[in-house]
N, C-alpha and C positions, 0 to 999 in steps of 0.2 A: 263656813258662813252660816248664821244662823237666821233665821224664818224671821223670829221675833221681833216685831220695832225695839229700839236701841232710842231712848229718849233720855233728856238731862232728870237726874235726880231717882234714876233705877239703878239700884245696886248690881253688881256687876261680877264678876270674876276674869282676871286679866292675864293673857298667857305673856309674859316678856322675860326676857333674856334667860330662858329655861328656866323659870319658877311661874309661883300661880299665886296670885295676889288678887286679894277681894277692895273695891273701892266703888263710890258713886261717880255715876257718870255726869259729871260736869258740864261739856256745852259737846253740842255736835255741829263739826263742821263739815258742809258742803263746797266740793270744788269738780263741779261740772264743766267738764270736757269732751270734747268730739264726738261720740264711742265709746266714751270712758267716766264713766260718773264714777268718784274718786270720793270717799269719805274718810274722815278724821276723826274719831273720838276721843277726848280729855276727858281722863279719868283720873280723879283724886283721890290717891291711895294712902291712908292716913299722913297729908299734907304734900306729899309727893303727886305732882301732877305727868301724866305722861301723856303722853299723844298716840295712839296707836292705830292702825285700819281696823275694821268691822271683824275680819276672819279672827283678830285676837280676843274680840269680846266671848265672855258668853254671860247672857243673864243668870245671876243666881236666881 
């Protein structure tokens, strides 16, 4: 997990399905729960949008 705020329109570097993919970060979703504050970020990766949790991002 990285330090860094994770904000819409920061380019980004994506780890998913064992490859590493660079795209903007599109919108950040919030889904607070119990215990458990849960985030989502959509990232569009040359038009390909993915959804992934925070531990995949990392800022370029």
């Amino acid at each position: 997990m990285t330090g860094q705020p994770i904000d819409e329109g920061i380019p980004v570097e994506v780890r998913f399905a064992g490859r590493r993919l660079e795209g903007v970060v599109d919108e950040v979703r919030w889904t607070p729960t119990f215990n458990d504050p849960h985030s989502e970020i959509v990232v569009d990766a040359d038009g390909t949008m993915i959804t992934t949790g925070r531990a995949s991002i990392q800022p370029r």
